[in-house]
N, C-alpha and C positions, 0 to 999 in steps of 0.2 A: 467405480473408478474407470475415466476414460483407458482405452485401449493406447498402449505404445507407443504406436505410429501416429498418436492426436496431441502429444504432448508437443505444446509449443514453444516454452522454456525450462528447461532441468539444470539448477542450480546446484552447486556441489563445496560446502567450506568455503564461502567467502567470505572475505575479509577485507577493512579497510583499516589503514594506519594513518595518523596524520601529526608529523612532529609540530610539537608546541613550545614555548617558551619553559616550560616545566618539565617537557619532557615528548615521550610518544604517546597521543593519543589513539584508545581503541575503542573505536563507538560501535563498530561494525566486529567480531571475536568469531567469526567461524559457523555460518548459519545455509540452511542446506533447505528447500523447497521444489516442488517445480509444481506447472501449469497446463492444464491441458486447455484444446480447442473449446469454446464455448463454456469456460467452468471460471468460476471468480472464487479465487483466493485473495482472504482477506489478512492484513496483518498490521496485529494490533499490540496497542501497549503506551503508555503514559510519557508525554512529552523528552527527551534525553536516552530515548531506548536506543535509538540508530532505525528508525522506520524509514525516515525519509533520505537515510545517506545510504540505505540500502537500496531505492527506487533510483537515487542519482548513479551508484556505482554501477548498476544495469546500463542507464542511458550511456554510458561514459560522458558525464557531466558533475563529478567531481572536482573539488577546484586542486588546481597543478602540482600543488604540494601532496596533494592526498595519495596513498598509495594503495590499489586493491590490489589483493589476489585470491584465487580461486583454485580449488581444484577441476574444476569443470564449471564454464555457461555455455551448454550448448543454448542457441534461437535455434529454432527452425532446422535443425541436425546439423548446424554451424557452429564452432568452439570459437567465440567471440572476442572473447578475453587478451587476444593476440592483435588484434584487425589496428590498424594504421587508422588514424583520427579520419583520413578520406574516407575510409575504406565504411568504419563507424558513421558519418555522418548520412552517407546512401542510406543506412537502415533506417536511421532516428528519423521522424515523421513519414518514412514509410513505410514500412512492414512492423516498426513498433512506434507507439507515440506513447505523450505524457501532458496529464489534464493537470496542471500546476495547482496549488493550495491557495494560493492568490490570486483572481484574475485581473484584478486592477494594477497590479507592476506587473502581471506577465506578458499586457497587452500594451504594445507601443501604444502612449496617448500621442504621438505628434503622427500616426498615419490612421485612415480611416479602416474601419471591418475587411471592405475590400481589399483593401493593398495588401492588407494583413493574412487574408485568408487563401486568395489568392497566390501569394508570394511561396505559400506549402507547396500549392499542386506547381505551378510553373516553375518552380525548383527542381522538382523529383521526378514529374511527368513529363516526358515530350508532347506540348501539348501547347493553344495557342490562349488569350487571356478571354476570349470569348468561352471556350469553353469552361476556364477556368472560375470564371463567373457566374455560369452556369453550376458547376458542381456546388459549388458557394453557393448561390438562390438555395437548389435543393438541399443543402444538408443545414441551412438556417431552418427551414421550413422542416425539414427532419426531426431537428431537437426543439420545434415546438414556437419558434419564435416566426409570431403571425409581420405580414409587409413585410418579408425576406428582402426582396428585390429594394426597398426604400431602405431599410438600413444598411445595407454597404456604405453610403454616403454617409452614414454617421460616424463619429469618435467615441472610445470608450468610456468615456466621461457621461456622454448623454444617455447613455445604459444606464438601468439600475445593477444592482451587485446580482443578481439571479441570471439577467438577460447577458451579461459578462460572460455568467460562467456557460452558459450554453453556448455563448461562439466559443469558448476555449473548448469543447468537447465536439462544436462542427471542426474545429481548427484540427482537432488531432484524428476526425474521421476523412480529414481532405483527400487523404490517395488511400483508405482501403486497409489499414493496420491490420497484424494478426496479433498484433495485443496492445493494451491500452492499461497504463498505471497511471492511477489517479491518485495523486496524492491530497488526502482528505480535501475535497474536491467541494466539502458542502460546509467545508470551517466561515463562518461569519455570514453565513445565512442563516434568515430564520427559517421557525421549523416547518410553515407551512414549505417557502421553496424548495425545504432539505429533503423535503419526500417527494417533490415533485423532479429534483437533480435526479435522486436515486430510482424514482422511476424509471427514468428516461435513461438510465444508462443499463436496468435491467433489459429493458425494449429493443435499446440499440444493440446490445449483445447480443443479445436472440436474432436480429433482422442480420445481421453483418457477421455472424460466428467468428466472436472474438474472443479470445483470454485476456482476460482481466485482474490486475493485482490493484486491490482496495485497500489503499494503506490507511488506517482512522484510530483516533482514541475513543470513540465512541460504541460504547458496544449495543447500543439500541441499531446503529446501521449496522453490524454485522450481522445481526440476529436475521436483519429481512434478506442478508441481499448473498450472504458466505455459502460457498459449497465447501469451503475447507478452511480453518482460522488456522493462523499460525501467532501464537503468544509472543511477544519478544520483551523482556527484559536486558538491561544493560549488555545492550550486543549480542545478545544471543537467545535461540528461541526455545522457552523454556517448558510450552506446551502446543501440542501440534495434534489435528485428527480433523473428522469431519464437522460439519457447526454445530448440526445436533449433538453429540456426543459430546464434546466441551463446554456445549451451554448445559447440559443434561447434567453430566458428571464430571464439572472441573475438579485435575487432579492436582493441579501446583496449586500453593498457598497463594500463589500471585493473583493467579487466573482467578480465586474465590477471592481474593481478596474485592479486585477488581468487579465482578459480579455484584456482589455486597453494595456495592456504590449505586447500582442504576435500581428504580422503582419497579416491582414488579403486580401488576394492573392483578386486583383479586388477592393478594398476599400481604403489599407493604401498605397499613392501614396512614388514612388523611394523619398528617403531623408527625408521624414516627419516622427518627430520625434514620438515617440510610448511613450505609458502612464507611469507612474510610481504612486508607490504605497509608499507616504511618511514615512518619519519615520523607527522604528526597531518594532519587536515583543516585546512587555512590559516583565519585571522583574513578572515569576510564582513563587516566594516565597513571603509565608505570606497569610493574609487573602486577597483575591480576591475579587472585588465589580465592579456593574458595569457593563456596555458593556469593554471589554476589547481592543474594536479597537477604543475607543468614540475617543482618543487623536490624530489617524490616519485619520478621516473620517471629510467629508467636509460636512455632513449633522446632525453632532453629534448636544443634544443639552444639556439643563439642566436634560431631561428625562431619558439620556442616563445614567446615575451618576446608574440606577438602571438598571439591566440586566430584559429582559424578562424573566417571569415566564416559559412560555414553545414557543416550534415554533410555527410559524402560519403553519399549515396544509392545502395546495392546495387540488383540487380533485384528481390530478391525480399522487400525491404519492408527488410533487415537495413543500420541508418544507425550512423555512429560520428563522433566531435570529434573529428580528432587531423589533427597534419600529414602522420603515417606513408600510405603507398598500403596498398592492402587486403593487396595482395603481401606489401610491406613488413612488415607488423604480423602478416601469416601466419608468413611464414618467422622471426620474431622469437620468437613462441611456440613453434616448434619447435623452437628450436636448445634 
């Protein structure tokens, strides 16, 4: 585990509400992480979990109705969660960015690469458009896309979807981030590109020592790229440790559940079928009670009706929500 003084965001109980026509929505229930310098935490979990309203309520780009609170975000030994929309706008794309899920509507098609890339650094940097074009040549040429200098002149249209997502990752390296949340950043590529993204954002970490949060449903990219997963089910995260240790020995029904889904090379033989994880993610409006997966899980009981007061805490960082003993939920995935 990085040292103290490396941690570059410590999240503490947050929370997003958001009134609906039904009622209060809680997609986001009380979820507590942080990040050090150079180390990627991943956080994973099945489409309605609250992943990516917990990557917008960091950026403060929640939409206007929504409401967060926290007991603590520090950035950078700054309590955030207070700062005046000016005040937040100086950090976003500079000391922290965000690699959108989409890059074909995140990127204006009515202005070229340049205008677009460009428009980061001459925002945030005192700085003139020559050099800012400069930055832009290099960090095209950075994330691997050859004739830098000729595609500025291009629109994102004349990209394919792979060469998109790489200007969105030079776009969010424009002024120098100390952290970078990507939100599943390799959805609707194929798999050759999807390893070729997640290269290059292992590389660029390493070159530029950044913190990185990987938010994905995919548990084959966390498996290459996590130094700490964080599980999230319906709002809150229901198992937490280093990546080894949760792919090693997942303790919540979920996390096994989830496991059970993806092939495993030497174990799941040609044609045999792969797990599934029943049911939907439950309805977050209204009061919440409860384990919130009891209705999904094949080990629920009458105990479940009550959620655990807090996670069970391993020695070695690896935390789970559930009533099972660590024992318990061992020998449960083995059988």
């Amino acid at each position: 585990m990085s040292a103290e003084k490396d941690i570059v965001l410590d999240v503490q109980n947050l929370k997003v509400d958001i009134p609906v026509s039904a009622g209060m929505l809680h997609p986001v229930r009380g979820i507590s992480f942080s990040v050090a310098r150079g180390e990627t935490l991943c956080i994973v979990g099945e489409s309605g979990c609250g992943k990516s309203l917990t990557s917008l309520a960091l950026m403060g780009l929640l939409p206007k109705n929504a409401q967060r609170s926290a007991d603590r975000i520090n950035f950078l030994d700054q309590d955030i969660q207070n700062l005046k929309e000016r005040e937040m706008a100086r950090l976003r794309g500079v000391k922290m960015a965000m690699i959108f899920q989409e890059p074909m509507t995140s990127l204006n098609p009515s202005y070229t690469i340049s205008n677009q890339l460009e428009e980061v650094y001459l925002r945030h940097i005192s700085s003139n458009r020559a050099e800012a074009r400069e930055r832009a040549i290099f960090l095209l040429g950075k994330v691997g896309i050859s004739s830098a200098e000729s595609r500025l002149g291009q629109y994102p249209h004349q990209l394919s979807g792979g060469l998109r997502q790489r200007v969105m990752i030079a776009m969010a390296l424009m002024c120098g981030p100390d952290l970078i949340i990507a939100d599943e950043p390799t959805t609707a590529l194929d798999v050759t590109i999807q390893a070729q993204i997640l290269h290059l954002l292992a590389e660029l970490q390493a070159d530029f020592d950044m913190a990185m949060i990987l938010i994905t449903h995919d548990l084959g990219i966390v498996a290459r790229v996590a130094d700490k997963v964080q599980v999230m089910y319906a709002g809150l995260t229901v198992e937490e440790g280093p990546c080894e240790a949760v792919f090693d020995t997942p303790l919540h029904p979920y996390t096994s559940g989830l496991l059970r889904c993806i092939p495993v090379p030497g174990k799941t033989a040609p044609g045999q079928p792969l797990g599934t994880v029943p049911g939907i993610v439950p309805n977050m409006v209204g009061e919440l009670q409860g384990c919130m997966f009891r209705n999904r899980c094949e080990h629920a009981t009458d105990v479940c009706e009550t959620l655990p007061n807090s996670a069970t805490q391993l020695a070695n960082g690896h935390a789970f929500t559930c009533r099972l003993s660590p024992d318990a939920a061992t020998r449960s995935e083995g059988a």
